[in-house]
N, C-alpha and C positions, 0 to 999 in steps of 0.2 A: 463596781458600776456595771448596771447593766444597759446594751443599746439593742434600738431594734428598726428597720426602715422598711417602710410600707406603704402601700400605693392605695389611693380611691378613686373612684370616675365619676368622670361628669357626668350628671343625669339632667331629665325631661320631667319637669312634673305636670301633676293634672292631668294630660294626656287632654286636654279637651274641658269636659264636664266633671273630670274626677278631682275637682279644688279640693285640695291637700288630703285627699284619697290615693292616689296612684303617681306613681311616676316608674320610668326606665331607668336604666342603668346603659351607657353608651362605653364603645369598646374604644375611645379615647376623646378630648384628652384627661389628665389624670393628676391629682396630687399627689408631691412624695413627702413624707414624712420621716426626719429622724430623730428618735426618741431614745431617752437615756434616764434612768433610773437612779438618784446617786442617794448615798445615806448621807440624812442633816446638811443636804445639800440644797441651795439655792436653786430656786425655780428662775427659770429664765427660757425665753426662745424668740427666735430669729427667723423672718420671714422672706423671702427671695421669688423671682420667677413671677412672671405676668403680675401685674396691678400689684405687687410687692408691696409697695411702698404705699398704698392705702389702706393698708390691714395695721391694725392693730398688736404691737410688741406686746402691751401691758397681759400680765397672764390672767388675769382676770376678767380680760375684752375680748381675749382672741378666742377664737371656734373653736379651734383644736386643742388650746390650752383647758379651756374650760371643761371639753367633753373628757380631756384626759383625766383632771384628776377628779369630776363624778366618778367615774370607773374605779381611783384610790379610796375612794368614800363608801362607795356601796361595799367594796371590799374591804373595808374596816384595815385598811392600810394605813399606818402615819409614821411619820417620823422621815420619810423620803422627799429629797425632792427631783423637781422633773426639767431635763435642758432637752431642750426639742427644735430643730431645725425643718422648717416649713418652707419646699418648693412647691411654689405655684402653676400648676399646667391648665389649671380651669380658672378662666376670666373671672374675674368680679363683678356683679352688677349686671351680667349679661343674659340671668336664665338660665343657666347650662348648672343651676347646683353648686354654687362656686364654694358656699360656708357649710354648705350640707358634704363636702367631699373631705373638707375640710376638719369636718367636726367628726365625721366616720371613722378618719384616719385618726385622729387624734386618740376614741376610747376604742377603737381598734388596735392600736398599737401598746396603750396603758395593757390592756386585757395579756394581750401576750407577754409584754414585760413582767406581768406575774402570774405568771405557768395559767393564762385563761382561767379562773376563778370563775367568772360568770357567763350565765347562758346568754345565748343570744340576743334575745330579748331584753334582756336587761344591760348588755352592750348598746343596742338600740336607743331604748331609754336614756342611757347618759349621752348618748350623741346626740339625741333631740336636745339636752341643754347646752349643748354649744351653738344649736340653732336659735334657742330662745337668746343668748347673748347676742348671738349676729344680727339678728333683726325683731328681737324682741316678741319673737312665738315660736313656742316647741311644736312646730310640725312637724311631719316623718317624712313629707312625699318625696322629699329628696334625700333624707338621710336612710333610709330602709332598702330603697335600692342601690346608694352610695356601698352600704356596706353587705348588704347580702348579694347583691348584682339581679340580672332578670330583668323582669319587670314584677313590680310588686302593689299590694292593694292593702287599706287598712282597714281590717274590718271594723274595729272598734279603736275608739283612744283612753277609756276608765274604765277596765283596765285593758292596756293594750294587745290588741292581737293581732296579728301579720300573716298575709298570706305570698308568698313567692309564687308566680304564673310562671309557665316556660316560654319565653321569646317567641313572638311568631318569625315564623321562616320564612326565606327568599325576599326578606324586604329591605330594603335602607330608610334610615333617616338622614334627611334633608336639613340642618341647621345655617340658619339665614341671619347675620349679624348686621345690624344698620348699626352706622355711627350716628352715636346722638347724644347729644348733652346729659347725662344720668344724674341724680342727685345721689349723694351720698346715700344717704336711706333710702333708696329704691324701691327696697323690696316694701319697706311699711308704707311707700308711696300709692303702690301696685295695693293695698290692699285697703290703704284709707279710702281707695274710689269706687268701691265695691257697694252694691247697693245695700243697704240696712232692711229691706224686703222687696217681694216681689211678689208676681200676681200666680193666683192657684193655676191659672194655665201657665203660665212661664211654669214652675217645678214641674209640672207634670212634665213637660216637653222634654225638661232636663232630665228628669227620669230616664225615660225614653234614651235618650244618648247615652246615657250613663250604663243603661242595661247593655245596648248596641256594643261599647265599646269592651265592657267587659263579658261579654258572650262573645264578641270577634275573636279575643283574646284566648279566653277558652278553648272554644272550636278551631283555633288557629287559622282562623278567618281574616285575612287581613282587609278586605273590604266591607265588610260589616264592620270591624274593627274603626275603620275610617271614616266608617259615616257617623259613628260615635264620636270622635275625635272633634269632624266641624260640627256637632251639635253643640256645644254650648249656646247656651241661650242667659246665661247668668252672668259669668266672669268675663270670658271675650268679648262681649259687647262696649263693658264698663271698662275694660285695660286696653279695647281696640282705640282710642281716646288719646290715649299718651305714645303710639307709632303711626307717623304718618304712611298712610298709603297701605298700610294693614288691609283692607277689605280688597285690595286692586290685588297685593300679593297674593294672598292664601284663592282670588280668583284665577290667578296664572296658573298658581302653583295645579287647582284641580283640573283647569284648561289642558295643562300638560300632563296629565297621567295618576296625579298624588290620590292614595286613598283618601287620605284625609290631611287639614292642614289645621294649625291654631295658635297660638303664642305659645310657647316656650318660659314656662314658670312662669313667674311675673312678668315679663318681658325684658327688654324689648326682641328679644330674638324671636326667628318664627321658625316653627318646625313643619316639614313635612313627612308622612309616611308614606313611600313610594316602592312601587315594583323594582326588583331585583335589576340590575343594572341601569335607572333611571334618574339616578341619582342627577349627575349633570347637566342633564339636561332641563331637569324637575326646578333642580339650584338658581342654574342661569336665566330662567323665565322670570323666578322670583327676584334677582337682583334688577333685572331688567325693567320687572314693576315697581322698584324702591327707586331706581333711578330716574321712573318717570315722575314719581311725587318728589325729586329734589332730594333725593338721600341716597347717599353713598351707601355701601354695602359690601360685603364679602361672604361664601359660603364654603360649610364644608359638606363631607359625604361621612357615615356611621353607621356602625352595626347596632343592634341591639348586643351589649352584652350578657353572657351567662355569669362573670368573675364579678365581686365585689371587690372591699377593699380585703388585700392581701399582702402578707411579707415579700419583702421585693428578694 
C-alpha cells in the first residue's frame, strides 16, 4: 500500500469579467487530502472539516474521488483501489473554490501515488472532472490555479491550454462571507441566472475589463488590474441578484481604498483587491455595508499565493 497527503487552496475565480477564464490561487485556507493506493482493494473515502458532512462519501459523487481515479484511467492503471481521507479547510458553497481544491487534490495526489505519469496538463484535465461531478461543468477557473497556484488564465478549452501569471505584489485580498440561506446546488444556481445573451455594447465593455484586468496583471498593475476586476458588465449584475446589499458593499469597499471589488466565484462571497496593509480596514467597511442590508457577515485578509496543491 501506497499513501500520500497533500494540500490545495482556496481560490478566487473569474476575477471580475474573466467567467470561468481566470481565477487566483489564495495562501489559505486549504484542503488536505490523504490518499492511499491498495492492490484489489476497495475504493472508499471519508470526508471531515468544515461543511463535512454535506459532501458526498459515494466515490462516484465526491470531487476528489472522481478526479482521483480520471488520473488511474488516463494512466491505463487497473486493478487498484483508492481509500482517501478528505479534510476540509475551504467552505462549501461559499466561492472560495471549495470542489475545485478538492478535486485538485484528489488527481494531485493519484498522479504522485504513481511516480507522476502525467503532465500537467493532463493532471488538470482529470481534476476538471471532479468539477463536472461537483456542479455538473468541467471548468478550470478554479481547478488550474487550485493546483498549479498564481494566478492563472485559460487560453483555450479544445484542446486545453493554461497559462500561469505571476501574483501581483504588495496587494491583499479582502474575502467577505455573508450568512445566507445557500442551496445545495449553488453553484448551477449561480449559473442558471446568467443571461442567455447580450447586447453588442455590453461584450464590448466586457472586453474592455477583461483586457484591463489581464494587462494589470501582466504589467503588475494592480490598479488597472482593479478596474478590470469591477468591470463586469455580464455576470455580476445577473449573480448581484441573489446577495443582498452587493452593490452598497463592493461601493464601500472602493470608498475605502480597494482596486477593485466583485463577487467571489459564484458567490455569495465578495472579494476585494486592496493595497498592502488595507486589508482591515478595506474588510470592515464591507461587513459594515452587509450589515446595513440586514446581513450578518465575517471577513478575512490573503495573499495571492505562488504554491499550488502540494505533498504536505
Amino acid at each position: 500500500m501506497r499513501t500520500v497527503e497533500v494540500s490545495a487552496p482556496a481560490t478566487i475565480a473569474n476575477l471580475g469579467p474573466g467567467y470561468d477564464l481566470m481565477g487566483m490561487a489564495l495562501d489559505n485556507p486549504k484542503d488536505f487530502l490523504r490518499a492511499s493506493l491498495i492492490k484489489s482493494g476497495k475504493d472508499e473515502i471519508g470526508v471531515e472539516g468544515i461543511g463535512g458532512d454535506t459532501i458526498s462519501t459515494d466515490p462516484d459523487k465526491n470531487a476528489s474521488f472522481v478526479a482521483a481515479r480520471a488520473v488511474l484511467r488516463r494512466a491505463g492503471v487497473t486493478g487498484y483501489g483508492l481509500k482517501m481521507q478528505l479534510k476540509k479547510g475551504v467552505p462549501p458553497r461559499m466561492g472560495m473554490g471549495s470542489s475545485g481544491a478538492s478535486s485538485a487534490a484528489g488527481a494531485f495526489a493519484a498522479n504522485v501515488l504513481l511516480d507522476s505519469p502525467l503532465k500537467e496538463i493532463e493532471v488538470l484535465e482529470c481534476a476538471m472532472e471532479g468539477e463536472r461531478a461537483a456542479c455538473g461543468s468541467a471548468h478550470a477557473d478554479n481547478v488550474a490555479p487550485s493546483l498549479l497556484g498564481g494566478i492563472t488564465v485559460i487560453l483555450r478549452y479544445d484542446p486545453l491550454k493554461v497559462m500561469k501569471l505571476r501574483p501581483l505584489a504588495r496587494v491583499e485580498v479582502v474575502e467577505v462571507t455573508p450568512e445566507l440561506e445557500l442551496a445545495q446546488e449553488k453553484t448551477r444556481l449561480a449559473r442558471e441566472v446568467l443571461p442567455n445573451s447580450v447586447m453588442l455594447g455590453t461584450v464590448v465593455s466586457q472586453m474592455s475589463a477583461f483586457a484591463l484586468l489581464l494587462m494589470g496583471i501582466m504589467e503588475g498593475d494592480p490598479r488597472m488590474a482593479g478596474e478590470g476586476i469591477s468591470g463586469d458588465r455580464i455576470v455580476e449584475p445577473a449573480r448581484a441578484k441573489l446577495i443582498p446589499g452587493f452593490s452598497e458593499v463592493k461601493e464601500g469597499a472602493l470608498k475605502e481604498g480597494a482596486y477593485g471589488c466583485s463577487i467571489s466565484g459564484a458567490g455569495p462571497s465578495v472579494f476585494a483587491l486592496v493595497p498592502q496593509g488595507r486589508g482591515m480596514q478595506v474588510g470592515e467597511r464591507m461587513v459594515d455595508r452587509f450589515t446595513a442590508a440586514s446581513v450578518r457577515s465575517k471577513f478575512s485578509v490573503h495573499r495571492i499565493s505562488e504554491e499550488g496543491a502540494k505533498v504536505v
